[in-house]
N, C-alpha and C positions, 0 to 999 in steps of 0.2 A: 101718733105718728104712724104713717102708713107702711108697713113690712115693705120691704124692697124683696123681688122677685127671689127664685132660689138662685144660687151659684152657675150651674150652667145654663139657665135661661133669661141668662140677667139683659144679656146683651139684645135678644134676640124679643123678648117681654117687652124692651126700654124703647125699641124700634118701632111695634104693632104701637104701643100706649105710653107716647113721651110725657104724659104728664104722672105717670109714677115716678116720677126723679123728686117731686114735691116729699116724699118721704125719705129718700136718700142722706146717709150718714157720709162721711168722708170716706172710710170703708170701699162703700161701695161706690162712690165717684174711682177711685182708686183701678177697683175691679173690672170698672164699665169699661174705662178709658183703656185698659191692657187687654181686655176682649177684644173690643172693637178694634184695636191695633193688630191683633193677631186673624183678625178674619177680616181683614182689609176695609171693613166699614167706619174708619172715624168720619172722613168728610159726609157719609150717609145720616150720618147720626148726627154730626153739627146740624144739619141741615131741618133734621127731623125735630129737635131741641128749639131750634130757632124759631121754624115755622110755629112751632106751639106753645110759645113764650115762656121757655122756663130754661134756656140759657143761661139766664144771669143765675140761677139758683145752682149752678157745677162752680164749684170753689176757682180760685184766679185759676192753680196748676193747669186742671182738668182744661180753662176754657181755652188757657194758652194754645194746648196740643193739640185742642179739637179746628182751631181756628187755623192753629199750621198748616194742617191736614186739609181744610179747606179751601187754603191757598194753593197749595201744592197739587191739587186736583185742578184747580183752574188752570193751574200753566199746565200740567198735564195733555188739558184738554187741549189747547192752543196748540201743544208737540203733536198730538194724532194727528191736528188737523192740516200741520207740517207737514207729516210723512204720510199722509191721503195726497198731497198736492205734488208731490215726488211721486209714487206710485202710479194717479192719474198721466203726469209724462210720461212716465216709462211704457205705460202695458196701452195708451190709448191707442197709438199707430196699429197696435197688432190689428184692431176691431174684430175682437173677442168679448163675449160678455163674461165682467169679472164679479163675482158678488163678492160682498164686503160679509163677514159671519162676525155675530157674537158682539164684543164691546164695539168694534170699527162699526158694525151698523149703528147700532143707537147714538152714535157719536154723531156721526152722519145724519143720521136721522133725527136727533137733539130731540132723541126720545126720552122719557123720565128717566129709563134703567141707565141711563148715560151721567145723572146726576152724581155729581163725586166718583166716579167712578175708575179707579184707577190699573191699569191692566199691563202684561210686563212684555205682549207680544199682539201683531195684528194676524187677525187672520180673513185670510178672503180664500173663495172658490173659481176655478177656473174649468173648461171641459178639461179634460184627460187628456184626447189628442191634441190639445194647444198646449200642454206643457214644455214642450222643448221648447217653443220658441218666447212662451213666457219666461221661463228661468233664464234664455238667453239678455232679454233686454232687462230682468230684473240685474244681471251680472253686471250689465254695461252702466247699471243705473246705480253699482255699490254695491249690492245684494251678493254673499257670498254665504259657502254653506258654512253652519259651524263645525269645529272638529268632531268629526264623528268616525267611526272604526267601518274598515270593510263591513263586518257584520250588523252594524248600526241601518250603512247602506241598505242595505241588502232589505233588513227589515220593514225599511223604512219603503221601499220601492215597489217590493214586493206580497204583501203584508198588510200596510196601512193604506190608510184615505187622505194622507196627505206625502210630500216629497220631506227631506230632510229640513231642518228650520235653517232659515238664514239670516244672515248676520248685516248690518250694514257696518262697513268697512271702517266709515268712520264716526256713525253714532253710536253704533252698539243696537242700536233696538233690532229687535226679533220679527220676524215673519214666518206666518204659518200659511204655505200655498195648498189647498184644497183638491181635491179635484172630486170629490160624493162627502157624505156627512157622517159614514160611520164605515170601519176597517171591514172590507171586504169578508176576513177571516171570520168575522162575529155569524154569519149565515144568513145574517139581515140587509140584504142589498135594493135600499131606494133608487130607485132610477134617476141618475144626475140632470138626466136630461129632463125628466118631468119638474126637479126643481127649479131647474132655469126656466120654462114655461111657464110656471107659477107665480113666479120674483115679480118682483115690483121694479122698474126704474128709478131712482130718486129724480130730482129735482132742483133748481137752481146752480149752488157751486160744485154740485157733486152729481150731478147729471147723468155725468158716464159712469158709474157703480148701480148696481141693482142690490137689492135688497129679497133675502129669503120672504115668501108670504106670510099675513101674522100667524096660520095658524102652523105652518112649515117650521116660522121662527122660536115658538115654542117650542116645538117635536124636537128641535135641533139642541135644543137647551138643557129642555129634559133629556136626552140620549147623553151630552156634554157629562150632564151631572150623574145620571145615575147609571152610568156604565164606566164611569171614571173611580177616581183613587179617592175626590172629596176634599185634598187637601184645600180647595177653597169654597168647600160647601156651604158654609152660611151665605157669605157671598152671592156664589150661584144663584142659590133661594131667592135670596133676596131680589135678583135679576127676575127671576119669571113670577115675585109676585109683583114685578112694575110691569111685565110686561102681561100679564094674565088680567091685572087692573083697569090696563090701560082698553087693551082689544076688547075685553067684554062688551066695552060700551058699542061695540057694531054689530047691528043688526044679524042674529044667526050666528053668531063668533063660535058659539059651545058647540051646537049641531055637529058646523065645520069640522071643530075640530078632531070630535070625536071618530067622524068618519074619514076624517085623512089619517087619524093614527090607523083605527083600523085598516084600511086603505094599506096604508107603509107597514104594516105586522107592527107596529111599536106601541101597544096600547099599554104594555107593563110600564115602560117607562114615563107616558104621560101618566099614567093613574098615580105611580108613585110619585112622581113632580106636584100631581093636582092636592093627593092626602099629604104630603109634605108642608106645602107651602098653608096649609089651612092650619095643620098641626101647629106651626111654627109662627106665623104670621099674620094669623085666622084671615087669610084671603077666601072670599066671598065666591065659593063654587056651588051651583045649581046638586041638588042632590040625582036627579037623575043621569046625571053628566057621571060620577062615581060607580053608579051603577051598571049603565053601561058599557062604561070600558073596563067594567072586572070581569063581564061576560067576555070578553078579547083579548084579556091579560093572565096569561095563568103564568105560575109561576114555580118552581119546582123547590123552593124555599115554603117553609112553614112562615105562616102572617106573624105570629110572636115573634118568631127569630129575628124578622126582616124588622119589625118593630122597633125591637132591641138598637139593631145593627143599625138604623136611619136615626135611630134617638142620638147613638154615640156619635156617631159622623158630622149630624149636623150638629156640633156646636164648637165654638171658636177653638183654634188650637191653640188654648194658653190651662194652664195649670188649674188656675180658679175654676174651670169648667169641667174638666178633665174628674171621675169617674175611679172606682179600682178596677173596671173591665173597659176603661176606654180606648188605653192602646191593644188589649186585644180585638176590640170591634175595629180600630184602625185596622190591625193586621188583617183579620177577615174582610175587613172593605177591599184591600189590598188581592187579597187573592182572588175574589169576587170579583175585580173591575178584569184582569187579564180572561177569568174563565171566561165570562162572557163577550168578549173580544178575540178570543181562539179557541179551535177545538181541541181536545187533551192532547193529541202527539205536538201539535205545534206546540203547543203551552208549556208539555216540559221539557222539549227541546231550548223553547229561549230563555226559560227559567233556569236548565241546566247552564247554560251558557254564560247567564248574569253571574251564578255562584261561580260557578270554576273555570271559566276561561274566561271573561273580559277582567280586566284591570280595574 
């Protein structure tokens, strides 16, 4: 009988190579099925089980909840495609270009990373100076802010890359409005306007939304994940090796890419997206491609540390995977994702603020 993976790469092993589940004890069906619940991958995994015929070998339990979760991603799918068709009402009169970022593209786009994929808010990009009168027809259209504090405001306006999230009145779903791809504060300022030059149009039912370019869409992804907190890092991964799979196959993809990161200063962040997703999902990166983005990536952390620190991160947040220095590599991911998003006086001014004066 064939060992099943170790503990915290059970989930993430079972994903690259579904047919190690032919050695699987109940145990570890047990195991899989709370991983992947806890990093949002079961419908990925039915999917990944299925295509490579060894479904039927996950006990009834196991296939019960992987099949719900399969269900439940398709209607999923059907609600984005709901509230893309609300959305398109609202903001089309403005004639503004609106990009769709992150899960709403691929969804749009019925690209692979959109398979199973279930997401708890949309997010699109709009210029900066159309904000007012976006946020106005998003209000007439439902869209209201959530409760957030003066000082929330404040952050949020002046601060970030995006306006406060919004609420819709009477579904509840989340909206993330854009207006650049990374928080002003971080020192790393893309020109929004070069990303709308770049974007793609879509096509057919969703016409009027554009789409980041593929190699902009990566940068955007990698920055997402490795300037972030991570709480849904496997996930993430898992997103840019659909999407780093998919683009290779065009003519030039790695070149591009390499030279828009460099291009946008964000070569640290693709490099760690690119050694990640190979570490973890042995996605299929040119060695030269590595090389040159570590000559444009430096980084003020030691390579062990950050090792360390991306091993803990990325693995599901469930117990089974979990480590005796995992919640401290949380905690350091945690301080890590703010440093790099502000410079020290802001950082302990809103830090100060989180401990002793918000509620």
């Amino acid at each position: 009988m064939t060992r099943a993976p170790d503990k915290p790469t059970l989930l993430s092993a079972t994903l690259g190579h579904p047919e190690s589940v032919r050695g699987f004890v109940k145990t570890d069906w047990e195991r899989l099925v709370w991983q992947s619940r806890a990093a949002e991958l079961m419908a990925q995994l039915h999917s990944r089980l299925s295509d490579s015929g060894v479904l039927d070998l996950a006990p009834e339990a196991a296939r019960r909840h992987l099949g719900l979760a399969s269900t439940i991603a398709t209607r999923h799918a059907s609600a984005v495609r709901h509230e893309l068709r609300g959305l398109q009402e609202a903001l089309q009169p403005l004639g503004v270009p609106v990009l769709l970022l992150k899960g709403a593209a691929y969804a749009a786009m019925s690209h692979p990373a959109a398979m199973g994929r279930i997401f708890n808010d949309i997010d699109l990009m709009v210029p900066k100076a159309a904000l007012p009168q976006v946020e106005e027809r998003l209000h007439w259209a439902g869209w209201f802010p959530a409760l957030t504090t003066a000082y929330d405001e404040r952050y949020y306006r002046e601060w970030m890359h995006e306006i406060p999230p919004l609420e819709h009145k009477n579904r509840g779903t989340v909206l993330d409005v854009h207006h650049t791809i990374l928080p002003p504060t971080s020192g790393i300022r893309p020109d929004p306007a070069d990303l709308f030059a770049q974007s793609t149009a879509l096509v057919g039912e969703w016409s009027f939304f554009r789409v980041l370019a593929p190699t902009d869409m990566v940068i955007h992804s990698a920055c997402h994940l490795f300037f972030g907190e991570f709480h849904k890092g496997l996930r993430d991964l898992f997103d840019l090796d659909a999407l780093l799979s998919d683009f290779s196959r065009q003519p030039g993809f790695w070149r591009a890419l390499v030279e828009r990161a460099r291009q946008l200063q964000l070569g640290l962040p693709v490099l760690d997206a690119l050694q990640q997703c190979q570490r973890v999902y042995n996605t299929t990166v040119p060695e030269p491609v590595g090389d040159e983005l570590s000559r444009c990536a430096a980084s003020p952390w030691p390579r062990s540390w950050r090792a360390w620190l991306f091993d803990h991160a990325l693995r599901p947040a469930h117990a089974s995977a979990f480590g005796r220095s995992t919640r401290l590599a949380h905690g350091a991911i945690f301080v890590r994702s703010h440093w790099l998003r502000m410079p020290l006086p802001l950082l302990v001014r809103h830090v100060s603020h989180k401990l002793f004066v918000a509620d």
